[in-house]
N, C-alpha and C positions, 0 to 999 in steps of 0.2 A: 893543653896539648894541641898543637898543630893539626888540622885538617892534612889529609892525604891527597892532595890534589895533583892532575896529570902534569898541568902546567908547572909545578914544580922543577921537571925535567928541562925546562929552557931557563929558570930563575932563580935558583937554589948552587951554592955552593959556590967557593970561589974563584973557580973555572967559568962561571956563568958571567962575570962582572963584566963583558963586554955586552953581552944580552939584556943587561940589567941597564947597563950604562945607553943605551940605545934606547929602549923604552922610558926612561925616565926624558930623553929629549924629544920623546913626542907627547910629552905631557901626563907618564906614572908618578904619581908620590907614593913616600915608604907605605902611607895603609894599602895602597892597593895592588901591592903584591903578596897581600893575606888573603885576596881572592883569587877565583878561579879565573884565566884568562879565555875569553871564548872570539873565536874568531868567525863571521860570516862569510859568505861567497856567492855571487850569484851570477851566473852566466847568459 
């Protein structure tokens, strides 16, 4: 069973394939979109 994760919401389902398709051209392959995505920021 799938983990429930937030980032889900940007990578999941076939409405997301341009989201997906964009991340894979900055260097996602298929295992790692079975993790959670976490983004930093620092100002």
């Amino acid at each position: 069973m799938a983990r429930q994760l937030r980032s889900r919401t940007i990578t999941a389902g076939v409405q997301r394939s341009p989201n997906r398709a964009m991340l894979r051209a900055v260097g996602f392959g298929d295992r790692d979109f079975d993790k959670p995505i976490v983004g930093m920021a620092n100002a």
